[in-house]
N, C-alpha and C positions, 0 to 999 in steps of 0.2 A: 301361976305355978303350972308347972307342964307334968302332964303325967305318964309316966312311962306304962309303953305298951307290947308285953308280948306279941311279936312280932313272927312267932313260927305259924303254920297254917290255921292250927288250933286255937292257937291264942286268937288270929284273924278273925275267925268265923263267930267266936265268942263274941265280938262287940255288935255283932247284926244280930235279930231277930228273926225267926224261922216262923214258914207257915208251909204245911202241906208239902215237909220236905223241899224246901226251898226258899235262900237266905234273901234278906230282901232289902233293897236298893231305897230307902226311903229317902222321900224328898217332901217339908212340909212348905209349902206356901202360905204366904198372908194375902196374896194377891195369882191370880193364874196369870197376871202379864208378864211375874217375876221371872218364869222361867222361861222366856224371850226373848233374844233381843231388840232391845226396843228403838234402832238404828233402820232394822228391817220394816221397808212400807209394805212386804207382802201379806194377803189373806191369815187369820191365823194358822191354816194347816200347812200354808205354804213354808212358814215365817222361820228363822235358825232360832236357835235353843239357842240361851245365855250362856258364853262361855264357860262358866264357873260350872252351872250345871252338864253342862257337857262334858267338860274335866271330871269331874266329882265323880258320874255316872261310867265314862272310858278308865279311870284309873280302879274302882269298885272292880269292876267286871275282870282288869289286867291283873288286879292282887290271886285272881282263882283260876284253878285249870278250868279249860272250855269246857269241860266236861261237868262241871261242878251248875247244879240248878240254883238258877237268881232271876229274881221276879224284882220289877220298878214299882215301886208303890209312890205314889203321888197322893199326899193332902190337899186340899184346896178348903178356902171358909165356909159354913153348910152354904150364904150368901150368893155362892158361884157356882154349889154344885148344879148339874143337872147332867141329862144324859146327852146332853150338845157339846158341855163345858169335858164330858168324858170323852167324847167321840173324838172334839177337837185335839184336845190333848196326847190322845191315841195317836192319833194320825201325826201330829206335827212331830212329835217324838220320831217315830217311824220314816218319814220323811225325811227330818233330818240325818240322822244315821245314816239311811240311803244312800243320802246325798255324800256321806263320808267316806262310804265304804267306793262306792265309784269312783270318787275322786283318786282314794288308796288306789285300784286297779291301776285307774290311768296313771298314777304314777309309778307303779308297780313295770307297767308297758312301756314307760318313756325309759326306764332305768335300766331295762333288760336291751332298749333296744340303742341305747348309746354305749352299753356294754358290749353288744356285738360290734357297731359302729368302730369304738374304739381300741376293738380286740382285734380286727381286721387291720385296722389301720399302723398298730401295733408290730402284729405277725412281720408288716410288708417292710418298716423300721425297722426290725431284726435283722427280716432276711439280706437288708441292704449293711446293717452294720457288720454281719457276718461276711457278707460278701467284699466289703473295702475290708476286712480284717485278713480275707484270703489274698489281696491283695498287697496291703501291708506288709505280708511274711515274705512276699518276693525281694523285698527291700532288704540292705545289709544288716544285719543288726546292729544296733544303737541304743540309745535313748529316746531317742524319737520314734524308733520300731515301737520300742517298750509302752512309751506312754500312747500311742496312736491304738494300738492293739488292746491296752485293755482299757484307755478309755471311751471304744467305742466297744467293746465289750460290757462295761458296767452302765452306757446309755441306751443299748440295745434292749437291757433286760431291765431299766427300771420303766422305762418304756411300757412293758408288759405289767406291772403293777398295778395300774387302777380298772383296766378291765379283770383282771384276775382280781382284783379285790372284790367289783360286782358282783361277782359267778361266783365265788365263795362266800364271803361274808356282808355286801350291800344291800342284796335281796330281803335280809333274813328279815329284818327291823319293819318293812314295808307288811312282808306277809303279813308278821304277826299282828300289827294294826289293822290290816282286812278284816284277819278271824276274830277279832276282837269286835269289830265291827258288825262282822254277819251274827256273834255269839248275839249281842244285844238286840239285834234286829229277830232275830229268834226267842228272845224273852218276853214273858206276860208282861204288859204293862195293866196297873192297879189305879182307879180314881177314884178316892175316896174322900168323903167330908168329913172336917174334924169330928161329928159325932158319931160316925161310925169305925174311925179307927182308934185304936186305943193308944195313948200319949203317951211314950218313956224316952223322953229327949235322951235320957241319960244310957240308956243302950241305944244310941245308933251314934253313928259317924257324919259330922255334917262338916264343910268347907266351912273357914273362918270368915262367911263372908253372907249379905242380903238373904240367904239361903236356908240359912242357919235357923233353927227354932230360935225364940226368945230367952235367954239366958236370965232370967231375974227368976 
C-alpha cells in the first residue's frame, strides 16, 4: 500500500527529523561497505559512494532551497564504529561529491564552450543565407524566387536554435547540479553508532533499496 504524501514544502520537512535547527539526511547501515561501491578497487576515502545512496542524498538536498540547513547523519553497527570508521566516511563522502561537482564545472565548460563554438558557426550560416537571399531578389520573381528566399531564410535562422538554446535555457540544469553539489559539500556530515542515535525508521525517508532500515 502506498502512502500518499504532502508534497508542499511543509509537508517535505515534516517527514525529516530536526537537530540544532537543521533537517537531517539520515542514512542507517548494516554494514559501512554498504555505502560504497563495491566495483571500486580504490582506498576507502578514495572509493565512489553507492549509486543509490548518492541519489538518495543529491535528490534530499534538490527537494530544499540552498539556503535551507541539512546535515548527513550516517548510522553504522556500534561493531564498526570508531573514530577511523568516522574519519573515513567523512572524508569518502566529501570526496566523492567533489569529484561530482568538478565534474559538473567541466561540463558546465564544454557546454558554454560549444555554445560559443556553434553560435559563431551559426552567425557565419546566417550571414551567408542572407547573403544568397540578397542575391536571390535579383532574380525574376517566380516560384523558385519564392521558395529559394525563404527557404534559405527559415535554414538560416533555425541554424541559430541550438546555440541560442545553450545561452538561454542549456546552462540552467548543469548550474543547478553544481550548487546542489557545493550545497552538500558544505553540509555536516554526522557518524554515529546505532546506540547513540535514536531509531524512528518511520520518520525518515529511505530509498526502496539495501539502504533502507529493516522493515519487519
Amino acid at each position: 500500500m502506498v502512502r500518499r504524501v504532502d508534497i508542499s514544502p511543509k509537508g517535505t520537512e515534516a517527514l525529516y527529523r530536526e537537530r540544532e535547527g537543521k533537517l537531517l539526511i539520515e542514512l542507517e547501515l548494516h554494514s559501512m561497505m554498504q555505502i560504497f561501491n563495491s566495483f571500486d578497487p580504490a582506498p576507502f576515502h578514495e572509493k565512489e559512494l553507492d549509486e543509490e545512496a548518492e541519489v538518495y542524498i543529491y535528490n534530499i538536498v534538490g527537494e530544499f532551497s540552498l539556503k535551507k540547513p541539512l546535515e548527513i547523519v550516517v548510522y553504522v553497527p556500534p561493531s564498526e564504529f570508531s573514530q577511523e570508521t568516522e574519519s573515513t566516511l567523512k572524508e569518502a563522502i566529501r570526496n566523492h561529491f567533489l569529484y561530482k561537482k568538478v565534474l559538473t564545472e567541466v561540463d558546465l565548460k564544454r557546454l558554454l564552450q560549444r555554445g560559443r563554438r556553434n553560435m559563431t558557426i551559426a552567425v557565419i550560416f546566417l550571414f551567408l543565407c542572407l547573403l544568397m537571399i540578397r542575391l536571390v531578389s535579383t532574380f525574376e520573381s517566380g516560384l523558385l524566387k519564392t521558395m529559394l528566399s525563404e527557404g534559405l531564410t527559415i535554414i538560416g535562422w533555425v541554424a541559430m536554435w541550438e546555440p541560442i538554446y545553450v545561452f538561454l535555457y542549456g546552462w540552467w540544469p548543469i548550474v543547478q547540479k553544481r550548487n546542489v553539489y557545493r550545497k552538500i559539500l558544505d553540509m555536516d556530515v554526522s557518524v554515529l553508532s546505532y546506540s547513540q542515535g535514536v531509531k524512528k525508521a518511520d520518520n525518515r525517508l529511505f530509498p526502496d533499496s539495501h539502504l533502507s532500515p529493516d522493515k519487519s
